[in-house]
mmCIF file of the N, C-alpha and C atoms, coordinates in Angstrom:
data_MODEL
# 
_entry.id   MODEL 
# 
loop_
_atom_site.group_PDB 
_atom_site.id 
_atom_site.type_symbol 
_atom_site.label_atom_id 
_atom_site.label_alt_id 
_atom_site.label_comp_id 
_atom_site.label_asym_id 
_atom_site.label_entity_id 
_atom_site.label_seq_id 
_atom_site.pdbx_PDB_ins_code 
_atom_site.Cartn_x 
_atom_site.Cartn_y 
_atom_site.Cartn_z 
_atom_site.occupancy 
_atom_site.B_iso_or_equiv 
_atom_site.pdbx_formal_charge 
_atom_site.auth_seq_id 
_atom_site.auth_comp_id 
_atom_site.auth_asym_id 
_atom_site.auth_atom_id 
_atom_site.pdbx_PDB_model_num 
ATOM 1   N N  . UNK A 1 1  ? 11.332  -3.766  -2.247  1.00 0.00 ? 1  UNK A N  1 
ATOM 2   C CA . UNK A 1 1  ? 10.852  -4.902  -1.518  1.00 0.00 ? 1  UNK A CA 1 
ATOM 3   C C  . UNK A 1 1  ? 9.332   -4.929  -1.635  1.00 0.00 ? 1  UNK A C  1 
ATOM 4   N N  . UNK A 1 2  ? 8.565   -5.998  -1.942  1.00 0.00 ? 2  UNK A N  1 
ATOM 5   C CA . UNK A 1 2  ? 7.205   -6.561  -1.863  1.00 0.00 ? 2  UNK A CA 1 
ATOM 6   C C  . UNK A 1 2  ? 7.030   -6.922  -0.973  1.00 0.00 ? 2  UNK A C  1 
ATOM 7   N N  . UNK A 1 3  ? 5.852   -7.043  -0.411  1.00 0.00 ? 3  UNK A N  1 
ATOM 8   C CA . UNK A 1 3  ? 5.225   -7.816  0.910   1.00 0.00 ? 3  UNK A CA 1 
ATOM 9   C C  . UNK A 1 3  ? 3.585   -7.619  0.475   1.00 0.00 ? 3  UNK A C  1 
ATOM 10  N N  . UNK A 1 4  ? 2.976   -8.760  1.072   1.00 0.00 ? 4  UNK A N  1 
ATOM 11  C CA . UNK A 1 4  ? 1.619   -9.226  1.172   1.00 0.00 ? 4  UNK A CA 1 
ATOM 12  C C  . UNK A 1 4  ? 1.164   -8.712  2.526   1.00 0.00 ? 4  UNK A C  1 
ATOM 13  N N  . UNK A 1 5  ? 0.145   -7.730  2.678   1.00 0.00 ? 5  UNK A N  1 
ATOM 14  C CA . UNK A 1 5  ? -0.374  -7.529  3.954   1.00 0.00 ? 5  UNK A CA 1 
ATOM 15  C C  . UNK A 1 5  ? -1.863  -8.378  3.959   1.00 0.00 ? 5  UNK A C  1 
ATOM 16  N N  . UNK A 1 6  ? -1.761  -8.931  4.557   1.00 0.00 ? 6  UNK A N  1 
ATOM 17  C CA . UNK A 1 6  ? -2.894  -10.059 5.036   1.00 0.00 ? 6  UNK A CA 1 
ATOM 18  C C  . UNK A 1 6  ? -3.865  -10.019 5.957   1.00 0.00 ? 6  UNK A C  1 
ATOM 19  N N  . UNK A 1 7  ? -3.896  -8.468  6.854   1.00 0.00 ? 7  UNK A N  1 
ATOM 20  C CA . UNK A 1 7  ? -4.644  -7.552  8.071   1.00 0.00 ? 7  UNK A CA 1 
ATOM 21  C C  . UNK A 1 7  ? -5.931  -8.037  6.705   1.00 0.00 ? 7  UNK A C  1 
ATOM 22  N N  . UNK A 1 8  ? -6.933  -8.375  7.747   1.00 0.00 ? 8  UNK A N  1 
ATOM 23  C CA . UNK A 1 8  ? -8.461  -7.937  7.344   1.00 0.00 ? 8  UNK A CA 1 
ATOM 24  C C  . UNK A 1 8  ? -8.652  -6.478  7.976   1.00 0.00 ? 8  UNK A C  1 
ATOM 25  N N  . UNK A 1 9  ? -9.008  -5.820  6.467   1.00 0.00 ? 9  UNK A N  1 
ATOM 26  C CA . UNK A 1 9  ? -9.117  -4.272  6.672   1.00 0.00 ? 9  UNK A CA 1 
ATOM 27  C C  . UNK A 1 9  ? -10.805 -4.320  6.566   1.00 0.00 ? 9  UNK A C  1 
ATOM 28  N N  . UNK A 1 10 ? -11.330 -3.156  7.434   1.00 0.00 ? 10 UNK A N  1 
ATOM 29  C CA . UNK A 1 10 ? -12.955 -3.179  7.366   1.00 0.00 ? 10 UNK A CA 1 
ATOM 30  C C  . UNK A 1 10 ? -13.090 -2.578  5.695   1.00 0.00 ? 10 UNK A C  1 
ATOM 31  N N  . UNK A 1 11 ? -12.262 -2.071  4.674   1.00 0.00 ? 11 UNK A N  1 
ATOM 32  C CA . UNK A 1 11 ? -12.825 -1.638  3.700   1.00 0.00 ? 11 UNK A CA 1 
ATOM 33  C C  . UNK A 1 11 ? -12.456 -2.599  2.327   1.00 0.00 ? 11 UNK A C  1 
ATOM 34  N N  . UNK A 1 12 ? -12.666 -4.030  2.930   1.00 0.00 ? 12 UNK A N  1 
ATOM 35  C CA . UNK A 1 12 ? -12.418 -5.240  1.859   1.00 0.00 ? 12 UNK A CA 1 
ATOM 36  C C  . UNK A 1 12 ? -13.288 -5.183  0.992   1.00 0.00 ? 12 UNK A C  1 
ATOM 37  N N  . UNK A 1 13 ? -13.600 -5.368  -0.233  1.00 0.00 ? 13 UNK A N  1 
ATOM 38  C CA . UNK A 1 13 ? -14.261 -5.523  -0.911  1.00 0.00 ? 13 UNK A CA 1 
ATOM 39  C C  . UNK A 1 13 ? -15.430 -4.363  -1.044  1.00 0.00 ? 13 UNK A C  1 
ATOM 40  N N  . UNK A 1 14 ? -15.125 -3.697  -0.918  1.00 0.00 ? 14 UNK A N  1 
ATOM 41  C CA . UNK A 1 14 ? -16.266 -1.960  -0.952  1.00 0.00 ? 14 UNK A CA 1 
ATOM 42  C C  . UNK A 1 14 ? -15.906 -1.225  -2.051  1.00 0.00 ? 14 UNK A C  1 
ATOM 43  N N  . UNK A 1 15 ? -14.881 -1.475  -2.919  1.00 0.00 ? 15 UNK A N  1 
ATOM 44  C CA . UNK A 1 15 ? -14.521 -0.839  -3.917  1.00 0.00 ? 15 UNK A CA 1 
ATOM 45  C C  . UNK A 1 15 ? -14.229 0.148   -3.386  1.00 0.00 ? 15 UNK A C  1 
ATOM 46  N N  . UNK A 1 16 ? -13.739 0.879   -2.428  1.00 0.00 ? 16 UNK A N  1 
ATOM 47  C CA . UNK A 1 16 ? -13.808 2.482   -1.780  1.00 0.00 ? 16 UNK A CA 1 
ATOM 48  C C  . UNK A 1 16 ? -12.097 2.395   -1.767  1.00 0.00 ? 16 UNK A C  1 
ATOM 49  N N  . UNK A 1 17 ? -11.352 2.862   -3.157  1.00 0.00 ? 17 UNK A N  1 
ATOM 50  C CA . UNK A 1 17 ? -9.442  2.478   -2.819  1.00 0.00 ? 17 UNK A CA 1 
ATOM 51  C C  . UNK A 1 17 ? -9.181  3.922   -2.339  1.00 0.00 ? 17 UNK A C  1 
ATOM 52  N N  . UNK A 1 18 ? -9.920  5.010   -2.376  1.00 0.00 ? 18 UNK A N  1 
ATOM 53  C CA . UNK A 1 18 ? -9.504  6.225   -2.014  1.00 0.00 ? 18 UNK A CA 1 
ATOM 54  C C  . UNK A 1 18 ? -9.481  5.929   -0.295  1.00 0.00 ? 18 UNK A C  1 
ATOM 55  N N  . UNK A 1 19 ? -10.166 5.499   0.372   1.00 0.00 ? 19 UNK A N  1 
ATOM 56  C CA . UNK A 1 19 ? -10.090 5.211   1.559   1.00 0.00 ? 19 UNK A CA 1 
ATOM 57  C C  . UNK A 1 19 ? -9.109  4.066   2.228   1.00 0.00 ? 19 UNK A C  1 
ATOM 58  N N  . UNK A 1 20 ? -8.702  3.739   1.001   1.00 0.00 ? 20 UNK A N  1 
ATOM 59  C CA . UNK A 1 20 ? -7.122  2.510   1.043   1.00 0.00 ? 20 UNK A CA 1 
ATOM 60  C C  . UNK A 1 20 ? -5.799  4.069   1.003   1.00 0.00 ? 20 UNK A C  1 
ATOM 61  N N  . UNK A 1 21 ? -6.004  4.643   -0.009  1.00 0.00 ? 21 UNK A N  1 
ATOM 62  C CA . UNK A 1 21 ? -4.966  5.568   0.047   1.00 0.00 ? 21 UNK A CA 1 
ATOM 63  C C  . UNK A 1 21 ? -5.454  5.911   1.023   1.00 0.00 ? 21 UNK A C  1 
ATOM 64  N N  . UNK A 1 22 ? -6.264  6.904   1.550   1.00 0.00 ? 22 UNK A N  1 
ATOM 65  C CA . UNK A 1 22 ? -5.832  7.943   2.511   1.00 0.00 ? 22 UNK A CA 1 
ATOM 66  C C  . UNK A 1 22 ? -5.482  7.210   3.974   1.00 0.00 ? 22 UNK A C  1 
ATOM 67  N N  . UNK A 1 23 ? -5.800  5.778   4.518   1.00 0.00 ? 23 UNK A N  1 
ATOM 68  C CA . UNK A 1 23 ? -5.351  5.053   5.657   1.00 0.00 ? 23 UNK A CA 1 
ATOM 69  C C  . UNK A 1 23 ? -3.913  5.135   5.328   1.00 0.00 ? 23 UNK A C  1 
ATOM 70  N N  . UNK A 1 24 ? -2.846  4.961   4.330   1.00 0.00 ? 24 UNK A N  1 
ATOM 71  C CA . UNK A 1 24 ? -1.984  4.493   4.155   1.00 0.00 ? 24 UNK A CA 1 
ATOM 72  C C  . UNK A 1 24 ? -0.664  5.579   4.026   1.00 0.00 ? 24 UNK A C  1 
ATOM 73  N N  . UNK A 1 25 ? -1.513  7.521   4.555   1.00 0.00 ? 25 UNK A N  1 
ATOM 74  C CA . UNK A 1 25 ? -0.626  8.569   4.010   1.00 0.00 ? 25 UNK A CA 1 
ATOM 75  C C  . UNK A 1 25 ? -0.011  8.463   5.247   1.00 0.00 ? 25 UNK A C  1 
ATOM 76  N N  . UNK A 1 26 ? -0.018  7.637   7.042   1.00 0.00 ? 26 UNK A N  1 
ATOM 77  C CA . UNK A 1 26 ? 0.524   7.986   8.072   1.00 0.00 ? 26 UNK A CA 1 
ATOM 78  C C  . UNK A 1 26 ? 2.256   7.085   7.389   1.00 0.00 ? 26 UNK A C  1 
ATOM 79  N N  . UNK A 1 27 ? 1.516   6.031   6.918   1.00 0.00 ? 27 UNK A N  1 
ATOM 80  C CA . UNK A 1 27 ? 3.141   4.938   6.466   1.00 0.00 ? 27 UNK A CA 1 
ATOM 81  C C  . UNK A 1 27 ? 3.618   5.959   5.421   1.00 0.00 ? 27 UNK A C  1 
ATOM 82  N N  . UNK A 1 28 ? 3.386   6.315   4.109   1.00 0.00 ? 28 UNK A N  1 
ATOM 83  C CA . UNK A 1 28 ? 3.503   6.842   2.979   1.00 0.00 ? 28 UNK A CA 1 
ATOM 84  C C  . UNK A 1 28 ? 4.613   7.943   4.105   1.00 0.00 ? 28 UNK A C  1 
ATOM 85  N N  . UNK A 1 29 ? 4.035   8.739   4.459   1.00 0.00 ? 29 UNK A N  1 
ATOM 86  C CA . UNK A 1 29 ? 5.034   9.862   5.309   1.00 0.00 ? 29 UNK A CA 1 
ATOM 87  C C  . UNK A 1 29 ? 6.001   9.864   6.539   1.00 0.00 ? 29 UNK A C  1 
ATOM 88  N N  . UNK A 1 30 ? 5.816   8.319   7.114   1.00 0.00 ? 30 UNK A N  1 
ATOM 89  C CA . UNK A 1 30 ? 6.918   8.224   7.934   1.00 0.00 ? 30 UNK A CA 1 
ATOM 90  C C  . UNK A 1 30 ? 8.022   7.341   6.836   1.00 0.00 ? 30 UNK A C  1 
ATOM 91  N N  . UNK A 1 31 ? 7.608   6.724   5.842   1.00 0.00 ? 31 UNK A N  1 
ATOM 92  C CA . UNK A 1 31 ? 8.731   6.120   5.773   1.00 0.00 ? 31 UNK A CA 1 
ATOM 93  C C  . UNK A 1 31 ? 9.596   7.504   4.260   1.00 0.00 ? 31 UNK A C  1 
ATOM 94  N N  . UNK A 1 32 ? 8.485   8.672   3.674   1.00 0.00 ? 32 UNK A N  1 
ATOM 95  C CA . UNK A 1 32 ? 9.441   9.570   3.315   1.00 0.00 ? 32 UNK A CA 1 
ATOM 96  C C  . UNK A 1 32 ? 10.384  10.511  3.720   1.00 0.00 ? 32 UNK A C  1 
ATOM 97  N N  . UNK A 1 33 ? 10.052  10.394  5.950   1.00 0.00 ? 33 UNK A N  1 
ATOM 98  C CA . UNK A 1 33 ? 11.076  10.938  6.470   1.00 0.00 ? 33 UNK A CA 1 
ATOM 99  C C  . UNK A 1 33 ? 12.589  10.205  6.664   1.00 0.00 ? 33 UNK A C  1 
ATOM 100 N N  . UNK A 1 34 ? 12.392  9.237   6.349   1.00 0.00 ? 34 UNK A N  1 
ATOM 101 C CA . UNK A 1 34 ? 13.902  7.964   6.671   1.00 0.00 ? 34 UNK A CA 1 
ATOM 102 C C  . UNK A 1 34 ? 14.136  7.878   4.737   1.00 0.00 ? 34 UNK A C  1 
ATOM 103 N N  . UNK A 1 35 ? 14.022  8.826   4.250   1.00 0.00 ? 35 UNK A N  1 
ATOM 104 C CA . UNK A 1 35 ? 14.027  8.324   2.287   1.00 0.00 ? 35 UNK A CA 1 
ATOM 105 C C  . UNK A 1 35 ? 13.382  7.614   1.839   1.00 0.00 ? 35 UNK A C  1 
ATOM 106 N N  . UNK A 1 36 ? 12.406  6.671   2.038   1.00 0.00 ? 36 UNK A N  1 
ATOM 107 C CA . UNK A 1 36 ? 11.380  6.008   1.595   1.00 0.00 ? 36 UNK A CA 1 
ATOM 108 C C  . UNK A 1 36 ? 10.682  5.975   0.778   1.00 0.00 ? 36 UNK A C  1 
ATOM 109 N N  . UNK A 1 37 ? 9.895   5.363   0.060   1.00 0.00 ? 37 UNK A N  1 
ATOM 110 C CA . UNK A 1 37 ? 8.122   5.086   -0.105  1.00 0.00 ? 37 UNK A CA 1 
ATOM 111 C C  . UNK A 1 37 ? 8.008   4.118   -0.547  1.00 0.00 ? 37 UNK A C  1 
ATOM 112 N N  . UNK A 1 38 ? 6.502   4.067   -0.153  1.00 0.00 ? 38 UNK A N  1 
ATOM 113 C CA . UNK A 1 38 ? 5.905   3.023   -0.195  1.00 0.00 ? 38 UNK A CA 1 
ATOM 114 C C  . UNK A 1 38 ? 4.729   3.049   -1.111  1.00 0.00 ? 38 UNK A C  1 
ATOM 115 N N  . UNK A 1 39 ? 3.984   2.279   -2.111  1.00 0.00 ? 39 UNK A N  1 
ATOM 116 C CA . UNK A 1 39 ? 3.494   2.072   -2.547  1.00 0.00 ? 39 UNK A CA 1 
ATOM 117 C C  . UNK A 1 39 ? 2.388   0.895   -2.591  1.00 0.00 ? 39 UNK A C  1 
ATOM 118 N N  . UNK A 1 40 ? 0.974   1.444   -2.822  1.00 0.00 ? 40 UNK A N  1 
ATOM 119 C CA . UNK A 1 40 ? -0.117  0.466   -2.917  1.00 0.00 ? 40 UNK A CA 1 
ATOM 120 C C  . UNK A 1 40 ? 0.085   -0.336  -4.154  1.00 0.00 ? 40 UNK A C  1 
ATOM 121 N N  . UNK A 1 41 ? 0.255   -1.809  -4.488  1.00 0.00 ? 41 UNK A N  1 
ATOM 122 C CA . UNK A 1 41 ? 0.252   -2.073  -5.873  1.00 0.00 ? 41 UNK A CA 1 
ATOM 123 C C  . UNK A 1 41 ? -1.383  -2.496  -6.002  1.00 0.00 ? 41 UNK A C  1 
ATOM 124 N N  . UNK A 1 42 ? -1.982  -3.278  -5.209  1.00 0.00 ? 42 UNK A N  1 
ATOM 125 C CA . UNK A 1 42 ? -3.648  -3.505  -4.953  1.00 0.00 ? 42 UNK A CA 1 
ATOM 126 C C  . UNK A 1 42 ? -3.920  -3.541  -3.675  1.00 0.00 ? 42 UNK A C  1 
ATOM 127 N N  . UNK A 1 43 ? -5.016  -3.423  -3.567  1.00 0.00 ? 43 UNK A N  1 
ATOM 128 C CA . UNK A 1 43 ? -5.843  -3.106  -2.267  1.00 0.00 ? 43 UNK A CA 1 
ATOM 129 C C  . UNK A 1 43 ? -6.662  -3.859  -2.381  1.00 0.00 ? 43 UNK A C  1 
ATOM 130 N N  . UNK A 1 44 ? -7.275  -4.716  -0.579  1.00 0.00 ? 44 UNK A N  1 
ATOM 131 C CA . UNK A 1 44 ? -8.460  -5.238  -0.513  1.00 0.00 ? 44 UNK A CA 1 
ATOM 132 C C  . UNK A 1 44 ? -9.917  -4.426  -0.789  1.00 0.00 ? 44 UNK A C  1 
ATOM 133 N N  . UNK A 1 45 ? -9.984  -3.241  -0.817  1.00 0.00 ? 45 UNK A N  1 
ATOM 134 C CA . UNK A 1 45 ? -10.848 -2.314  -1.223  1.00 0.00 ? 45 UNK A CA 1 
ATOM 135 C C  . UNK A 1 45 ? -11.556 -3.024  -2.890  1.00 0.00 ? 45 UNK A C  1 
ATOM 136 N N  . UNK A 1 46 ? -10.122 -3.270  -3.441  1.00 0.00 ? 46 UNK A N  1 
ATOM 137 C CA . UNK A 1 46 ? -10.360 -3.830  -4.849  1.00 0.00 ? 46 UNK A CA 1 
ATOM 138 C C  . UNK A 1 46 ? -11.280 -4.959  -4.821  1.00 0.00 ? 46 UNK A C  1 
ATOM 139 N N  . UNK A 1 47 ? -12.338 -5.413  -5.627  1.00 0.00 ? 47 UNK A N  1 
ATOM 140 C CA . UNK A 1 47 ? -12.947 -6.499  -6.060  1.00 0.00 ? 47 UNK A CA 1 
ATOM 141 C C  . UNK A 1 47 ? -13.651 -7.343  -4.784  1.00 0.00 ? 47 UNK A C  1 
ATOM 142 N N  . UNK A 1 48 ? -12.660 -8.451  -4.718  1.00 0.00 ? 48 UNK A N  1 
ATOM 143 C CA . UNK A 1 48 ? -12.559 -9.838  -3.771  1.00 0.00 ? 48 UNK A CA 1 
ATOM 144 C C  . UNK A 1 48 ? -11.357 -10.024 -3.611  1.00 0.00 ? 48 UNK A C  1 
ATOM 145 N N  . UNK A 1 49 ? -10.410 -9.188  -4.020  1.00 0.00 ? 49 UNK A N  1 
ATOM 146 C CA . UNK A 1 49 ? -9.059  -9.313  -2.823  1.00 0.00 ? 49 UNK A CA 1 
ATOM 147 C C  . UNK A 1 49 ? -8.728  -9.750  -1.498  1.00 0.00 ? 49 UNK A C  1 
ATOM 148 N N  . UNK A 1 50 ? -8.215  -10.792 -1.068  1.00 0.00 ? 50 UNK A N  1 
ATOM 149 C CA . UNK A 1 50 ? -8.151  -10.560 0.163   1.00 0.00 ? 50 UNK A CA 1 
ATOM 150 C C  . UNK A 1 50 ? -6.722  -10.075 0.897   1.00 0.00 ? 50 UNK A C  1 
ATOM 151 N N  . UNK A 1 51 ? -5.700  -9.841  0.404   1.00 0.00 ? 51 UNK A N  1 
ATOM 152 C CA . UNK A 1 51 ? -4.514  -8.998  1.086   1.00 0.00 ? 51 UNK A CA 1 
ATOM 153 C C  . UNK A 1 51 ? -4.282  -7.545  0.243   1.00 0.00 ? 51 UNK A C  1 
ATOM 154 N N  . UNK A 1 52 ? -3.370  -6.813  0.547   1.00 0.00 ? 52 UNK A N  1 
ATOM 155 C CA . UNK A 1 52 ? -2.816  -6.044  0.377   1.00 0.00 ? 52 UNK A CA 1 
ATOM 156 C C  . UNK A 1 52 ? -1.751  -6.100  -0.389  1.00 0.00 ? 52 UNK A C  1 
ATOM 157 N N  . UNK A 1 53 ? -1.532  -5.652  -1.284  1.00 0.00 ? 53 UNK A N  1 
ATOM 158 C CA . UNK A 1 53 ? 0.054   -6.012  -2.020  1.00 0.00 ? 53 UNK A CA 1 
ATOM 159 C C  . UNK A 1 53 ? 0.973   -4.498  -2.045  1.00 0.00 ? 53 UNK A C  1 
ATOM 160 N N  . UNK A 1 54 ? 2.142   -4.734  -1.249  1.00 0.00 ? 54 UNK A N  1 
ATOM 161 C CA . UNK A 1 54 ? 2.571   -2.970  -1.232  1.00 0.00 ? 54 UNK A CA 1 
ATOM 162 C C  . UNK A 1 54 ? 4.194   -3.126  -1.605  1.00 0.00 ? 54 UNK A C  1 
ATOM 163 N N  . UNK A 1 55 ? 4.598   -2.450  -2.027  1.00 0.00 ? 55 UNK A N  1 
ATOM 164 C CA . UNK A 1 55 ? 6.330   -2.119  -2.406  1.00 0.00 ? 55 UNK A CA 1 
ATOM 165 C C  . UNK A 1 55 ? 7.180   -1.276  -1.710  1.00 0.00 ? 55 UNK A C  1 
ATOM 166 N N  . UNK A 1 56 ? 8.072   -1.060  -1.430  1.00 0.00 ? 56 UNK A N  1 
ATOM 167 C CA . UNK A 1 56 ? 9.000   -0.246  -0.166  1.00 0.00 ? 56 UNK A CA 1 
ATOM 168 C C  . UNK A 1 56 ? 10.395  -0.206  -0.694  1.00 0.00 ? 56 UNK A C  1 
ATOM 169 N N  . UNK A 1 57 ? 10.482  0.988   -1.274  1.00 0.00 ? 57 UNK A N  1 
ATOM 170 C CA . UNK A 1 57 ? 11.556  1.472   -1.973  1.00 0.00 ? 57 UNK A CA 1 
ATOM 171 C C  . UNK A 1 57 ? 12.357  2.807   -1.406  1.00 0.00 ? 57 UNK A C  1 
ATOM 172 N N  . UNK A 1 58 ? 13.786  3.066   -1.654  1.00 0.00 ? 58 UNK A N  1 
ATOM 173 C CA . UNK A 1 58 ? 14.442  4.154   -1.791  1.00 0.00 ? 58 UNK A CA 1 
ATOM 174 C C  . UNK A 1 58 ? 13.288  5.161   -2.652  1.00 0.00 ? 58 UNK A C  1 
ATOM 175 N N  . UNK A 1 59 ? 13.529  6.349   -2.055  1.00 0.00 ? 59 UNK A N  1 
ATOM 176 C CA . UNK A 1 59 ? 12.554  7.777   -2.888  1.00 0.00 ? 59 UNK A CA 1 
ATOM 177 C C  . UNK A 1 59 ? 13.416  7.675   -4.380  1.00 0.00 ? 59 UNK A C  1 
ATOM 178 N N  . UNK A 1 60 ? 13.002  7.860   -5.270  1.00 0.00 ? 60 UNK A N  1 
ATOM 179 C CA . UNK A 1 60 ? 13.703  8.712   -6.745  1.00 0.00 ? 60 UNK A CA 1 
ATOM 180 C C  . UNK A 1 60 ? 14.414  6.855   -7.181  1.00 0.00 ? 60 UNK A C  1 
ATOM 181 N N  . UNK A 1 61 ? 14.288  6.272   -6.811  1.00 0.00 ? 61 UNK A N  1 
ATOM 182 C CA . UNK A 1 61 ? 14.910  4.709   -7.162  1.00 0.00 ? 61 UNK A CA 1 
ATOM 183 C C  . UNK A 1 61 ? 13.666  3.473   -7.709  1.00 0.00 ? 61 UNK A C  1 
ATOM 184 N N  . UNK A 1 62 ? 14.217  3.579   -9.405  1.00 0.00 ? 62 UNK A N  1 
ATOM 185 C CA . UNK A 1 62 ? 13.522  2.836   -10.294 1.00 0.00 ? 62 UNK A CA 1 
ATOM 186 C C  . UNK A 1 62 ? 12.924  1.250   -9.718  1.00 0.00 ? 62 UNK A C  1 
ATOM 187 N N  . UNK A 1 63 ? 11.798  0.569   -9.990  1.00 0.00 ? 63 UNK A N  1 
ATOM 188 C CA . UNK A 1 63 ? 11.498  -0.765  -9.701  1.00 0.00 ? 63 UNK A CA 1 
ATOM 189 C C  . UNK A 1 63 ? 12.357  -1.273  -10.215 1.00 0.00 ? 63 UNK A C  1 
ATOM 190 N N  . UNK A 1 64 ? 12.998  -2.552  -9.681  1.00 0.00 ? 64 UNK A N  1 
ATOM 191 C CA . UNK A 1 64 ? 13.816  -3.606  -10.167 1.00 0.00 ? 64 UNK A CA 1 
ATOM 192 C C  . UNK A 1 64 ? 13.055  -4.074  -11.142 1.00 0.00 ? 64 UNK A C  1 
ATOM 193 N N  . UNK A 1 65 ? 13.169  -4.887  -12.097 1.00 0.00 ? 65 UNK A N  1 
ATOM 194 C CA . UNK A 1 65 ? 12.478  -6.344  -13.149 1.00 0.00 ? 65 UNK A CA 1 
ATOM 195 C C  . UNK A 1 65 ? 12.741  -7.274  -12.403 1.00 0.00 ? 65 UNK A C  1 
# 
């Protein structure tokens, strides 16, 4: 599953994505206790982005096409 997160994050446009990952290890690890993950595909950190683009998958289970 895809979803657009659309939260204005204070680290929009700073180029700083390591500080996109590390906000994102509390989700990343609750959803690998229920089999999960989740994935950053871009970050507002990036460029002039303004949302979030993230994926939410079964653990060990290939992206669809």
């Amino acid at each position: 599953m895809r979803f657009n997160a659309k939260t204005v994050l204070l680290m929009r446009g700073t180029g700083d994505v390591h500080a996109c990952h590390q906000l994102m290890e509390f989700d990343r690890t609750l959803l690998e206790t229920i089999g999960g993950e989740l994935i950053v595909l871009s970050s507002q950190a990036q460029g002039d982005a303004k949302d979030c683009e993230i994926a939410i998958r079964l653990q060990n289970n290939p992206p669809r096409e």
